[in-house]
C-alpha positions, 0 to 999 in steps of 0.5 A: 655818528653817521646817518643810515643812509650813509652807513648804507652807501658806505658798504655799496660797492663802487659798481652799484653806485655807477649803476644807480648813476646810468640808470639815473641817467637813462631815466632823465633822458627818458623824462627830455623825450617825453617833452619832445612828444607835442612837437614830434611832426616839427622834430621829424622835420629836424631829425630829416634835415640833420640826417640829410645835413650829415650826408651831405657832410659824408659826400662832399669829400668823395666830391672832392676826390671825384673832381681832383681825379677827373682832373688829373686823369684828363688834364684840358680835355674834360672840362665839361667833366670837371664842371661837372664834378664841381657843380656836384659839389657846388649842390653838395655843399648848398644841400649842406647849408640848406638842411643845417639851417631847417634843422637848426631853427627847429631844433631851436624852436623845439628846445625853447618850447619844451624849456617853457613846458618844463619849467612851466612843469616844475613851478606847478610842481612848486605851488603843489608841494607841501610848507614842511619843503619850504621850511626844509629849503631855501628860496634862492635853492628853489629859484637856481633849479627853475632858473639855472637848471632850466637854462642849462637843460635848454643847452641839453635838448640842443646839444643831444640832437648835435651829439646825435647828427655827428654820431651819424656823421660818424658813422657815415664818414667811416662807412665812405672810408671803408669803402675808399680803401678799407686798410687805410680806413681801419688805420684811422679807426685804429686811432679813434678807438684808443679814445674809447677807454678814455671816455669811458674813464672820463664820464665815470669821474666827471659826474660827481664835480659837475653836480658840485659845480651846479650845488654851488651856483644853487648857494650862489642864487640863494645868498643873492636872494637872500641880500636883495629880499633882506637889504633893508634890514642890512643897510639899516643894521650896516651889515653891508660889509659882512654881507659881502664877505660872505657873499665872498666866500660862497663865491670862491666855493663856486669858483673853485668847484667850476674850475674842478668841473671845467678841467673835468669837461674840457680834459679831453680835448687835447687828446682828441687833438693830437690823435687827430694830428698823429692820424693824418701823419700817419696817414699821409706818410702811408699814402704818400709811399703809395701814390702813382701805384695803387693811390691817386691823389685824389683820394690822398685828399679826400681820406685827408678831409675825411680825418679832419671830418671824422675828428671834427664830430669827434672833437664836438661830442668830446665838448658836447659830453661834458656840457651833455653831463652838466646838462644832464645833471640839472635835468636830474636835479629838475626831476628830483624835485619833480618827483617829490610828493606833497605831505599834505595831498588831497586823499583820493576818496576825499569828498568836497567840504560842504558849507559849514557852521564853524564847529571846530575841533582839535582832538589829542592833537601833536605835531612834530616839524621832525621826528623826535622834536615836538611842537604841539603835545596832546592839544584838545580844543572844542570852538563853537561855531560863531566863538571868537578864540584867541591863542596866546603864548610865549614866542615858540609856544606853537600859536602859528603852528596850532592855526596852520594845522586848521588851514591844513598847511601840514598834517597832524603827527597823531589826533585829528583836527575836524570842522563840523565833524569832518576831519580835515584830511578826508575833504578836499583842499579846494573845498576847505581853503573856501571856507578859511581864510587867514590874515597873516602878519606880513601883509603880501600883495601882489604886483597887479592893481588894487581891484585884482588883490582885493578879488584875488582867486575870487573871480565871481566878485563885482566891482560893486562887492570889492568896494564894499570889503574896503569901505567894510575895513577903512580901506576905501578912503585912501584907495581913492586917493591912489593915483588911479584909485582901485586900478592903481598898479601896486608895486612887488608885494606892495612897495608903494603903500604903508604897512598899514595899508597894505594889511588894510588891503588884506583884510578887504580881501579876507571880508570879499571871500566872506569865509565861515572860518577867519584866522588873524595871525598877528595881523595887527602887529605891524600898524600903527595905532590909529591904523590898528583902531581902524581895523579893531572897529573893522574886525567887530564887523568882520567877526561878527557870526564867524568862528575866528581864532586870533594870535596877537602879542599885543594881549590888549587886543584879545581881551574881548575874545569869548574865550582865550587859549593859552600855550606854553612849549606845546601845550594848552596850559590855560583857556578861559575869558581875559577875567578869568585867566587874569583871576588865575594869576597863572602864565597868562596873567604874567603875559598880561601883566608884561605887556601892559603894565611893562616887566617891573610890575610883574607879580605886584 
């Protein structure tokens, strides 16, 4: 069945929807001007110099003429008049030269300073947006538009000055030809209006192949992602050569959307050609009748060169339009996900979080990833402040998704989660993250020195305090034995240490932000057991006075929790301490009992 939205623009008609086309169009135009504003002393400059350039482009031919007449008019008596006329031409052309390369380098300049301010734009945009638009989208999707779209939109800020200087060129080629002979001049344009209708027809068509071709360089991006971040798993599970056949396939998508996009972009040009050609005959043939009577030769060569110049931006827009069109298609797709609102954002009457004890509560909670799918049902949960609490449960019982709602990651579908009474979604996100802090099962460090992960946005911490967190969590001993201890450099998400280490670091981290509210997502899961005694002993210290919450598969590492809190599809099925749930002999009971005594013992 289809969706509404396609039921919607289904019973469109084709005019609106190339309406909605323009004035998408005129809108990302609008969106590349704005980025001009910064640099509009320097683009003055350059609109100056391009204006300047095409009129010296519009002179030169009637230079020409003036320089063959004089010539032929007094052919040896007036070489001073010649010279005259050829060094009018000499400045002509060297104006010519001088003002192209001024507007060249600073439209050049411009456009690399606005590509920087947006992609700039769209990475902040990037750090704003909810988790529900990663959950939704995939990383190499994500990189393609802040990669590929923004060097494509680089192309387009240079070539809409270019379109824009032989527009005026033009215009100013066919106001010297009017005023040459008016007849002939018409003739021309006579030919280059028969263009009109089919440039028209082009940029109708030519939208919806060109935005192919850039979704399919995004699938591109993201299946290369996805082989180099996942190239551990494939070499060890030799998928090596499915990875490639599907990399393949993906590839030929490409291929053949590029291939329809570039007929579409370069169609064009043939026809410009031969109307060119066929105006230049045309042309000569008329004027060749005429010479010696109303014609003279010098303006035989000068409408000559005229043509070749007035098809010359004609042939450059053609090429421009299509390369305009692709540019234009990721400047819209930048603006898309620019437009795009965080579901989570601070409320605009949000007050700062003061400093709180811990109290926290869920309140006939549910959440729901998508409309109709529910992750959490009707969850009500009360922690004391300093209650150490364990959440546990079957894979994809909603462990992770019960503790992403404290760290407001995603909004509750319906309830209310509050940390000493205040609901989440009335203080600011700023204020809340500085008070919780999660230690997560993929330790994720990043490409600076030990010293600056361990601080991390904490910029008050002294060198003093950072070495305190490591000694605090069993971090410090092998730190001092890195190459160059705390300033050791690490490498992308912290390829030269051990799993162990890295999640060592992580809990420095955690013990230098001294939060009120911890929350330890399995974090244990990936060490190995003498890293995991380490950081059980850490932890007693780490926990100590701070409400914390601890999601672990291995239950033997929650059997000290105050309380433990069991889920099941959604649900909080059973709570109470490791004895009590154990008394039950419930779900919890049958977890235990599997990841002790191992499934062959279950229900003895």
């Amino acid at each position: 069945m289809a969706t509404p939205a396609a039921q919607a623009t289904r019973g469109r008609t084709q005019l609106d929807l190339d309406h909605d086309r323009q004035t998408r169009y005129w809108r990302t135009l609008l969106w590349l001007f704005r980025h001009f504003r910064p640099y509009r002393g320097r683009l003055a400059v350059a609109v100056v110099a391009m204006l300047a350039y095409s009129g010296a482009v519009v002179a030169l031919p009637w230079t020409v003429k003036l320089a063959i007449d004089q010539l032929l008019a007094t052919p040896g008596d007036d070489l001073l008049g010649f010279a005259a006329s050829v060094g009018i031409f000499g400045l002509v052309a060297a104006a010519r030269f001088v003002t192209g390369l001024v507007h060249s380098r600073n439209m050049v300049k411009i456009s690399e300073w606005v590509v920087l301010d947006i992609r700039t734009q769209l990475v902040a945009q990037l750090q704003r947006l909810s988790m529900s638009f990663y959950d939704r989208n995939q990383v190499g999707q994500i990189m393609s538009r802040v990669q590929n779209d923004v060097e494509e939109l680089a192309d387009s800020l240079w070539i809409l000055t270019l379109s824009l200087a032989s527009f005026v060129s033009v215009i100013g080629i066919a106001a010297a030809m009017l005023a040459m002979d008016a007849l002939l001049a018409a003739i021309t344009l006579a030919f280059v209006a028969l263009l009109i209708p089919s440039l028209a027809f082009w940029r109708r068509i030519a939208h919806r192949p060109i935005r192919r071709a850039r979704e399919t360089i995004a699938d591109v991006t993201s299946s290369v992602q996805e082989n180099v971040a996942g190239i551990r798993v494939v070499q060890s599970l030799n998928r090596q050569q499915q990875n490639i056949r599907a990399f393949h396939d993906v590839n030929q998508i490409n291929l053949r959307a590029a291939l329809r996009s570039a007929r579409y972009r370069y169609g064009l040009w043939p026809s410009v050609e031969l109307l060119a050609a066929l105006a230049l005959a045309f042309i000569i043939l008329v004027m060749g009748q005429g010479i010696g009577a109303s014609l003279s030769v010098g303006l035989l060569i000068a409408f000559a060169l005229y043509i070749e110049r007035l098809f010359e931006p004609i042939r450059e827009l053609t090429g421009e339009f299509g390369q305009l069109t692709r540019s234009l298609v990721a400047a819209d797709r930048a603006v898309e996900l620019l437009e795009i609102e965080p579901e989570v954002r601070t409320a605009p009457d949000a007050a700062a979080l003061p400093p709180v004890s811990g109290s926290v509560r869920y309140e006939h909670v549910h959440f729901a990833y998508e409309p109709g799918q529910p992750v959490l049902n009707d969850i009500n949960v009360a922690v004391e402040p300093g209650e150490t609490v364990a959440v546990v449960g079957p894979t994809g019982s909603g462990k992770t998704t019960f503790v992403s709602l404290l760290l407001r990651l995603y909004d509750v579908t319906s309830g209310r989660v509050t940390v000493d009474g205040h609901d989440l979604r009335d203080v600011t996100l700023d204020s809340l993250t500085h008070q919780i802090v999660i230690v997560p099962q993929e330790p994720f460090l990043f490409s600076a020195t030990v010293r600056e992960n361990i601080r991390h946005n904490r910029t008050d911490l002294t060198d003093r305090a950072i070495i305190d967190a490591a000694q605090a969590v069993g971090a410090h001993a092998f730190i001092t034995r890195l190459p160059d201890g705390y300033d050791t450099v690490l490498e992308e998400r912290g390829g030269n240490l051990s799993v162990g280490q890295r999640q060592l670091i992580n809990f420095a981290r955690a013990v230098a932000r001294d939060p009120r509210i911890l929350i330890l997502d399995e974090a244990t899961a990936n060490v190995d057991t003498e890293t995991e005694l380490h950081i059980q002993q850490a932890l007693h210290r780490l926990l100590r006075g701070r409400t914390s919450f601890v999601i672990a598969h291995r239950l033997s590492t929650v059997r000290s929790a105050d309380r433990i809190l069991v889920l099941d599809e959604g649900r909080l099925v059973e709570q109470g301490t490791h004895e009590e749930l154990l008394a039950q002999r419930g779900l919890y009971h049958s977890l235990y009992t599997r990841s002790i005594l191992g499934p062959e013992t279950e229900g003895s």
